[in-house]
mmCIF entry with sequence, helices, sheets and N, C-alpha, C, O atoms, coordinates in Angstrom:
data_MODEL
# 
_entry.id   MODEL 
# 
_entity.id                         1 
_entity.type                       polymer 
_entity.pdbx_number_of_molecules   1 
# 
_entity_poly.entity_id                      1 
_entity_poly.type                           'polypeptide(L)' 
_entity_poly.nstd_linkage                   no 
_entity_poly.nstd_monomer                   no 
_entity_poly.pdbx_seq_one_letter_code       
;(UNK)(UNK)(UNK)(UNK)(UNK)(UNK)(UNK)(UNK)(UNK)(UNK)(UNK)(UNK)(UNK)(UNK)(UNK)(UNK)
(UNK)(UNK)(UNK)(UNK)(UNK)(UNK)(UNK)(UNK)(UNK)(UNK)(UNK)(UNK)(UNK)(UNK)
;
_entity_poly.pdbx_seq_one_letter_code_can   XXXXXXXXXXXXXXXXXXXXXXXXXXXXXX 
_entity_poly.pdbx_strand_id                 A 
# 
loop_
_entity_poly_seq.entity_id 
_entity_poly_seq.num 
_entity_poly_seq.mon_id 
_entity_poly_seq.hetero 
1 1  UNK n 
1 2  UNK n 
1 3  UNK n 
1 4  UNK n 
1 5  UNK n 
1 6  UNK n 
1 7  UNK n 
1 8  UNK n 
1 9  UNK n 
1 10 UNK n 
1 11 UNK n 
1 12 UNK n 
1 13 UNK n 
1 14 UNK n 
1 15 UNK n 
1 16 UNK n 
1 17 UNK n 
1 18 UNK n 
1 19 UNK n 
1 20 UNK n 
1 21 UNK n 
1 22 UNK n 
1 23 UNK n 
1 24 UNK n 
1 25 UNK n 
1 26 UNK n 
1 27 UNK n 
1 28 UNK n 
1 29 UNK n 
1 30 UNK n 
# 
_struct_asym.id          A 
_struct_asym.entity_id   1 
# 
_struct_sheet.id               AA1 
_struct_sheet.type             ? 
_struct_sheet.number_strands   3 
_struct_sheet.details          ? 
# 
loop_
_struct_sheet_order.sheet_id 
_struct_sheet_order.range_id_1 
_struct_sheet_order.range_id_2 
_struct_sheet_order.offset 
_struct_sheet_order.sense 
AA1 1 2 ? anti-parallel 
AA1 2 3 ? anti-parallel 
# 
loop_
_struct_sheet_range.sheet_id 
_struct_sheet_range.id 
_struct_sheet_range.beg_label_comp_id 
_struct_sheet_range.beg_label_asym_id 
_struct_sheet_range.beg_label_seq_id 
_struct_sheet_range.pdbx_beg_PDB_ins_code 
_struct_sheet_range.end_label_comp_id 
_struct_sheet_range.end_label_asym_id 
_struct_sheet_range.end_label_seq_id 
_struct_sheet_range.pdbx_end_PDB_ins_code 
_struct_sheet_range.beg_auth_comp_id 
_struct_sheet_range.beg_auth_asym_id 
_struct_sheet_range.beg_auth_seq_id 
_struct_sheet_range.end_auth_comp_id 
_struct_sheet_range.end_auth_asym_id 
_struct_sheet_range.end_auth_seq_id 
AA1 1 UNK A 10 ? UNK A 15 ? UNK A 10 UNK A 15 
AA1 2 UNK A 18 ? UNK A 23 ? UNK A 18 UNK A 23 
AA1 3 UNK A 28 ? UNK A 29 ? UNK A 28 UNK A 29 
# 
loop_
_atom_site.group_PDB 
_atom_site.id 
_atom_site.type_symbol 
_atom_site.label_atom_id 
_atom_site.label_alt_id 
_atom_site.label_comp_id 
_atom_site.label_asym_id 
_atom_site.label_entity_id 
_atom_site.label_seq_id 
_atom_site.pdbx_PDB_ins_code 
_atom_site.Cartn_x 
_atom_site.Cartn_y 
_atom_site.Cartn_z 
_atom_site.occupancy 
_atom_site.B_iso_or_equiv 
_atom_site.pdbx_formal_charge 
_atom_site.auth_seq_id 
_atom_site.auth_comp_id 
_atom_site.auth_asym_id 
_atom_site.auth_atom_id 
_atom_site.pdbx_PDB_model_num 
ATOM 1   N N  . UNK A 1 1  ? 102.620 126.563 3.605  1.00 0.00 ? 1  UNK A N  1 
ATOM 2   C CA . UNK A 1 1  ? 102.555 127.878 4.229  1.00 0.00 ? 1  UNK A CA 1 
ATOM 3   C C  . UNK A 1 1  ? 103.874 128.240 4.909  1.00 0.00 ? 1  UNK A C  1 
ATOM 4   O O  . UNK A 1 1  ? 104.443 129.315 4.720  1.00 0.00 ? 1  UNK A O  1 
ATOM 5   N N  . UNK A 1 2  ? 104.250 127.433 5.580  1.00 0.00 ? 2  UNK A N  1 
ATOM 6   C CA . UNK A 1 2  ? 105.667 127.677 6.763  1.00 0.00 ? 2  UNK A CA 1 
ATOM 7   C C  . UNK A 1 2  ? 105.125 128.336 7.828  1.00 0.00 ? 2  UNK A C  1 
ATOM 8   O O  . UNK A 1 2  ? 106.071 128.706 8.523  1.00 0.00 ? 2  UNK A O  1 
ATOM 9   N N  . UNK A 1 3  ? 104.206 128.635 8.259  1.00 0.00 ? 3  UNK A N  1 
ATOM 10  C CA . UNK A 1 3  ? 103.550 129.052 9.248  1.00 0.00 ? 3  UNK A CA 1 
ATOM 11  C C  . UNK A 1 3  ? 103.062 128.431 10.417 1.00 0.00 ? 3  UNK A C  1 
ATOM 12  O O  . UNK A 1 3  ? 102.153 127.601 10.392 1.00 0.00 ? 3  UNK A O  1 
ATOM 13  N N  . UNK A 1 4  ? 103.644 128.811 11.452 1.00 0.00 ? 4  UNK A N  1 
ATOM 14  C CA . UNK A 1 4  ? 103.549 127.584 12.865 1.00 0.00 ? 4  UNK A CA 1 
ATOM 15  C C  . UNK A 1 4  ? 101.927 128.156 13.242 1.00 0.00 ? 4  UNK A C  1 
ATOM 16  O O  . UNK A 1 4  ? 101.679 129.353 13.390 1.00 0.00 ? 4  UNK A O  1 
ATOM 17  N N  . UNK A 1 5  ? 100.949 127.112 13.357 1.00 0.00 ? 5  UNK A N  1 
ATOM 18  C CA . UNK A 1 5  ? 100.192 128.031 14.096 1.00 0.00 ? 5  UNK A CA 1 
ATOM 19  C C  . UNK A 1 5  ? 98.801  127.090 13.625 1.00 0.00 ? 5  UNK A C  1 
ATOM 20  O O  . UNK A 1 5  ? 99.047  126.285 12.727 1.00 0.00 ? 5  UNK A O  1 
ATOM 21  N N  . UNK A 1 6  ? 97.310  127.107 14.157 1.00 0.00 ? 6  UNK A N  1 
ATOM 22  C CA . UNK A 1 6  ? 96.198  126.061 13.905 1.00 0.00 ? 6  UNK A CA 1 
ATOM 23  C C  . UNK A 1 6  ? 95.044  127.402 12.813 1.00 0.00 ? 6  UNK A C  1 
ATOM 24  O O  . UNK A 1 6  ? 94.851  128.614 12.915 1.00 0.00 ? 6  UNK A O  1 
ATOM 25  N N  . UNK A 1 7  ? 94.655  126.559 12.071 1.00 0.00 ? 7  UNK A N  1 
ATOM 26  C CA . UNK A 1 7  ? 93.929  127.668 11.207 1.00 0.00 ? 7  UNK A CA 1 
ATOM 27  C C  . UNK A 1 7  ? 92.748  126.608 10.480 1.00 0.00 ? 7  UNK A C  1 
ATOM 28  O O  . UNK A 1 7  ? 93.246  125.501 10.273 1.00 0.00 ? 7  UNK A O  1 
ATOM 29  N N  . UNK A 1 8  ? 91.717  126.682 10.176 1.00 0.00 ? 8  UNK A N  1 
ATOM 30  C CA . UNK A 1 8  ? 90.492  125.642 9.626  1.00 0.00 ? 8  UNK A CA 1 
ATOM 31  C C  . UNK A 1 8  ? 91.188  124.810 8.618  1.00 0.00 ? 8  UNK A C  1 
ATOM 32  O O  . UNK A 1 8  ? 90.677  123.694 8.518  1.00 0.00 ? 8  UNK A O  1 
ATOM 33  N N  . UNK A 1 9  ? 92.167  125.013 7.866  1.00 0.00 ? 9  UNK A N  1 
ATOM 34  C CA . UNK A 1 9  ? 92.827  123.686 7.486  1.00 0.00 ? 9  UNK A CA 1 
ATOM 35  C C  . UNK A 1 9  ? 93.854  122.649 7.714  1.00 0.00 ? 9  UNK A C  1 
ATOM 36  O O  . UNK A 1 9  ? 94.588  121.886 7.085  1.00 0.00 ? 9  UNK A O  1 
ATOM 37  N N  . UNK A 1 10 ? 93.423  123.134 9.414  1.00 0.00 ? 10 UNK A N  1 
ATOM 38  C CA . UNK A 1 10 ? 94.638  122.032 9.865  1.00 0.00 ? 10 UNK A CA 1 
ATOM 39  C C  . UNK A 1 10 ? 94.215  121.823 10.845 1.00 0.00 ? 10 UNK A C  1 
ATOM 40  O O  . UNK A 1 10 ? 93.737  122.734 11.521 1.00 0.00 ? 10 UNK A O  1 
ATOM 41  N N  . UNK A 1 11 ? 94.249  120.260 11.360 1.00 0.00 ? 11 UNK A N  1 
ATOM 42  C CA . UNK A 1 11 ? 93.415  119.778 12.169 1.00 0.00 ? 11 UNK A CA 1 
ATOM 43  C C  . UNK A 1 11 ? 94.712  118.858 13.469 1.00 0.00 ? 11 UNK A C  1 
ATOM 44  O O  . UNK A 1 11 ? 95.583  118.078 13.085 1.00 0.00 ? 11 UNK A O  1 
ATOM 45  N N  . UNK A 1 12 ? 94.540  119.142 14.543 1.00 0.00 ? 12 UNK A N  1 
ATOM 46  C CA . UNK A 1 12 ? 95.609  118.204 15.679 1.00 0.00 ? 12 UNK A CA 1 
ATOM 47  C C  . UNK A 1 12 ? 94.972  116.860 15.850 1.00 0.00 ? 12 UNK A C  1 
ATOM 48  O O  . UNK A 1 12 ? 93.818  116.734 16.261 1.00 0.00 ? 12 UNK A O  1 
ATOM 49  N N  . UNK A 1 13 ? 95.604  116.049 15.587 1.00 0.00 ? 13 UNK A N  1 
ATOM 50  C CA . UNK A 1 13 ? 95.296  114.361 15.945 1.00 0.00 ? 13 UNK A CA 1 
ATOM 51  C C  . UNK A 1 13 ? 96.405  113.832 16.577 1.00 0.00 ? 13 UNK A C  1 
ATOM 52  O O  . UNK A 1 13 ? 97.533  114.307 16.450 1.00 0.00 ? 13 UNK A O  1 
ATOM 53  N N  . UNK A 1 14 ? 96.062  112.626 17.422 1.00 0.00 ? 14 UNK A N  1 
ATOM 54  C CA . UNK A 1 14 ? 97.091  112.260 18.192 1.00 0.00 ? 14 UNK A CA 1 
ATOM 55  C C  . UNK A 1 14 ? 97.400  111.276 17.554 1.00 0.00 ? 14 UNK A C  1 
ATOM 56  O O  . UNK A 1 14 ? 96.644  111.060 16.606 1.00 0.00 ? 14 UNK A O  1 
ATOM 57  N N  . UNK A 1 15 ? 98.471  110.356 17.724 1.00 0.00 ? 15 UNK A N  1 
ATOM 58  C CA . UNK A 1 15 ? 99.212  109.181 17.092 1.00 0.00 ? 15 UNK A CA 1 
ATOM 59  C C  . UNK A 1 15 ? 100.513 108.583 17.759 1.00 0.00 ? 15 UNK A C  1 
ATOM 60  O O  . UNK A 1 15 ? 101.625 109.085 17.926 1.00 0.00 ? 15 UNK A O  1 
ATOM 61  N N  . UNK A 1 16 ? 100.039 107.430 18.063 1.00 0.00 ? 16 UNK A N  1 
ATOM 62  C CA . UNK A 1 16 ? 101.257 107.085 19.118 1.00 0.00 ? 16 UNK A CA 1 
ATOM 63  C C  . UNK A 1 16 ? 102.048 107.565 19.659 1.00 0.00 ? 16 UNK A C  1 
ATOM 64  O O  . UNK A 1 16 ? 103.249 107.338 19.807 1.00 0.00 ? 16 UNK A O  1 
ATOM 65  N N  . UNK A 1 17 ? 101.007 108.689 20.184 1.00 0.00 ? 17 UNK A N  1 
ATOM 66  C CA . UNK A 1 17 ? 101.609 109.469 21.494 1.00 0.00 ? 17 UNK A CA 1 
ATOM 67  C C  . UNK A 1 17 ? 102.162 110.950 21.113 1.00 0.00 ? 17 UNK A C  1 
ATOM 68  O O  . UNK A 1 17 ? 102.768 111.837 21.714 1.00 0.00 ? 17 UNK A O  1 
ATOM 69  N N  . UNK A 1 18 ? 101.753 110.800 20.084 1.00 0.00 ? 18 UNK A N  1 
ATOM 70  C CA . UNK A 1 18 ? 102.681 112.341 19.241 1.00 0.00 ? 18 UNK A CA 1 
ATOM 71  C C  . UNK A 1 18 ? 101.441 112.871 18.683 1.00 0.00 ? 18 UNK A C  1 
ATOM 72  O O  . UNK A 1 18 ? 100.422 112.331 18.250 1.00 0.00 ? 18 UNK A O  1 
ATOM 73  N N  . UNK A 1 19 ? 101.977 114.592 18.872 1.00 0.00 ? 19 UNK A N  1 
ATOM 74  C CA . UNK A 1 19 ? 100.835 115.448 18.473 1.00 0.00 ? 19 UNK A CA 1 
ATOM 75  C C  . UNK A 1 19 ? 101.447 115.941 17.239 1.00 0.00 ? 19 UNK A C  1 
ATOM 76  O O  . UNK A 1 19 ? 102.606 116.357 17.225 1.00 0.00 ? 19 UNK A O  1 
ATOM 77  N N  . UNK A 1 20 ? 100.649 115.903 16.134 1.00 0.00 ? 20 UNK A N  1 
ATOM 78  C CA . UNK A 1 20 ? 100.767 115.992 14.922 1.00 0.00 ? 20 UNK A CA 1 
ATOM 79  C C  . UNK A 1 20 ? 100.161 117.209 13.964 1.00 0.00 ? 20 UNK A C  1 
ATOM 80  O O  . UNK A 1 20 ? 99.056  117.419 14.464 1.00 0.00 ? 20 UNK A O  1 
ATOM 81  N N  . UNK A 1 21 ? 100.266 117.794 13.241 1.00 0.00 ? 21 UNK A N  1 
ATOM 82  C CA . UNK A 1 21 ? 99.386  118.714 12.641 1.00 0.00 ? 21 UNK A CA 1 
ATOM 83  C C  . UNK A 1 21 ? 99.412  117.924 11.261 1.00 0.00 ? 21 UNK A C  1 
ATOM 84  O O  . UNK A 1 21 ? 100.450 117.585 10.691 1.00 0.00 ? 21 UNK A O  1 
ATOM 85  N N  . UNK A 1 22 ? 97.884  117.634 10.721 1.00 0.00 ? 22 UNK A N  1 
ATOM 86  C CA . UNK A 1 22 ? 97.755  116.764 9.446  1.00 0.00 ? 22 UNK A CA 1 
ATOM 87  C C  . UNK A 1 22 ? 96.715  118.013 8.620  1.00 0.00 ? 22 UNK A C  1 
ATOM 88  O O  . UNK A 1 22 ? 95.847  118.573 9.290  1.00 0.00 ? 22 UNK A O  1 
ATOM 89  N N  . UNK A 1 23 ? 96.843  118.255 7.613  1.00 0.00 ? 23 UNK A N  1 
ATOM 90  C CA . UNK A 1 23 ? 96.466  119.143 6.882  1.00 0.00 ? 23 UNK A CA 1 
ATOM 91  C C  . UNK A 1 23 ? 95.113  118.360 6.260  1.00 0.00 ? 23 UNK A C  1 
ATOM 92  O O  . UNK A 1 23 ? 95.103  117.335 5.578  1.00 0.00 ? 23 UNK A O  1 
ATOM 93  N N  . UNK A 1 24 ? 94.163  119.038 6.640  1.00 0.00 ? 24 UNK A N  1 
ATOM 94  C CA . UNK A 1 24 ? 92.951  118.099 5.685  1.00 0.00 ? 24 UNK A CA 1 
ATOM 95  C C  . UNK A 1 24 ? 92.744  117.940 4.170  1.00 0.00 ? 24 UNK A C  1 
ATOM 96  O O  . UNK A 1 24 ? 91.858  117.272 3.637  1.00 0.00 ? 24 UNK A O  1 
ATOM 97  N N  . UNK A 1 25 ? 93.902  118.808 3.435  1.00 0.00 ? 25 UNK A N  1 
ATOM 98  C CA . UNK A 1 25 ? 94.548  119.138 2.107  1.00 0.00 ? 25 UNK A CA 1 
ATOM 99  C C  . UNK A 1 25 ? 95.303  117.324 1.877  1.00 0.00 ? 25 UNK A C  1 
ATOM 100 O O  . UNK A 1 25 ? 95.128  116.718 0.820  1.00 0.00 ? 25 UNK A O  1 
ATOM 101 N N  . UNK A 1 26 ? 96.025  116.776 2.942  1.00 0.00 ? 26 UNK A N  1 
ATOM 102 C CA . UNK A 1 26 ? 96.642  115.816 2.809  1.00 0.00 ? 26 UNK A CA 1 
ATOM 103 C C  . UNK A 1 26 ? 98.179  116.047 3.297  1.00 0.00 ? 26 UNK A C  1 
ATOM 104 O O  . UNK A 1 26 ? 99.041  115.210 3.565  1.00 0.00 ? 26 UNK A O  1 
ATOM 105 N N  . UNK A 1 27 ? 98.218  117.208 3.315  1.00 0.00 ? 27 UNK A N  1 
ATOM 106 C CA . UNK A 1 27 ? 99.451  117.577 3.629  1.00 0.00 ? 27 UNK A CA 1 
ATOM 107 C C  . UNK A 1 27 ? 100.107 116.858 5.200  1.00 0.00 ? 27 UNK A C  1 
ATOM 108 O O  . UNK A 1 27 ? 99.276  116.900 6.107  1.00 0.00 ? 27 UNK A O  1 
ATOM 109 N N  . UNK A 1 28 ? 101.238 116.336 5.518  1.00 0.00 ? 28 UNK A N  1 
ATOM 110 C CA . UNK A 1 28 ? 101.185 116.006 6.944  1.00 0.00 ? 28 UNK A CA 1 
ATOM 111 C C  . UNK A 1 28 ? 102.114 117.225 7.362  1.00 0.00 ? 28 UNK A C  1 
ATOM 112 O O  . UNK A 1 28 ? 102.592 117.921 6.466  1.00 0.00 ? 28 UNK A O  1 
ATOM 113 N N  . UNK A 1 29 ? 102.345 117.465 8.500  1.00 0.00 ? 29 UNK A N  1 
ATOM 114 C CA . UNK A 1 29 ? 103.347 118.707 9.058  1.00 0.00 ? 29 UNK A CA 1 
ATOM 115 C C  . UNK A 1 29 ? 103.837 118.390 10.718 1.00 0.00 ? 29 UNK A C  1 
ATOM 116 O O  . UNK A 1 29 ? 102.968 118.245 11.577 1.00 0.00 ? 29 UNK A O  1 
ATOM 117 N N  . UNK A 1 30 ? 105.181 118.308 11.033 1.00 0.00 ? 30 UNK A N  1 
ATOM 118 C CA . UNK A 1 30 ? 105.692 117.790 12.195 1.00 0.00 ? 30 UNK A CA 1 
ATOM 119 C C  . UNK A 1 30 ? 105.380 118.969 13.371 1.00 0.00 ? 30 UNK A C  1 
ATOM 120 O O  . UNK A 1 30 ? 105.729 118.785 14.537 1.00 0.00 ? 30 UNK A O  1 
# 
């Protein structure tokens, strides 16, 4: 997408301490 922003296919999980956006597609995104 290139689109900053939370939308039903993208989910925030935490991970050693870092907030992440992981795409439930599989996609990961920093």
């Amino acid at each position: 997408d290139g689109n900053i922003g939370v939308d039903e296919n993208v989910e925030i999980v935490r991970l050693d301490g870092l907030t992440l956006k992981v795409k439930k597609k599989g996609s990961y995104l920093i």
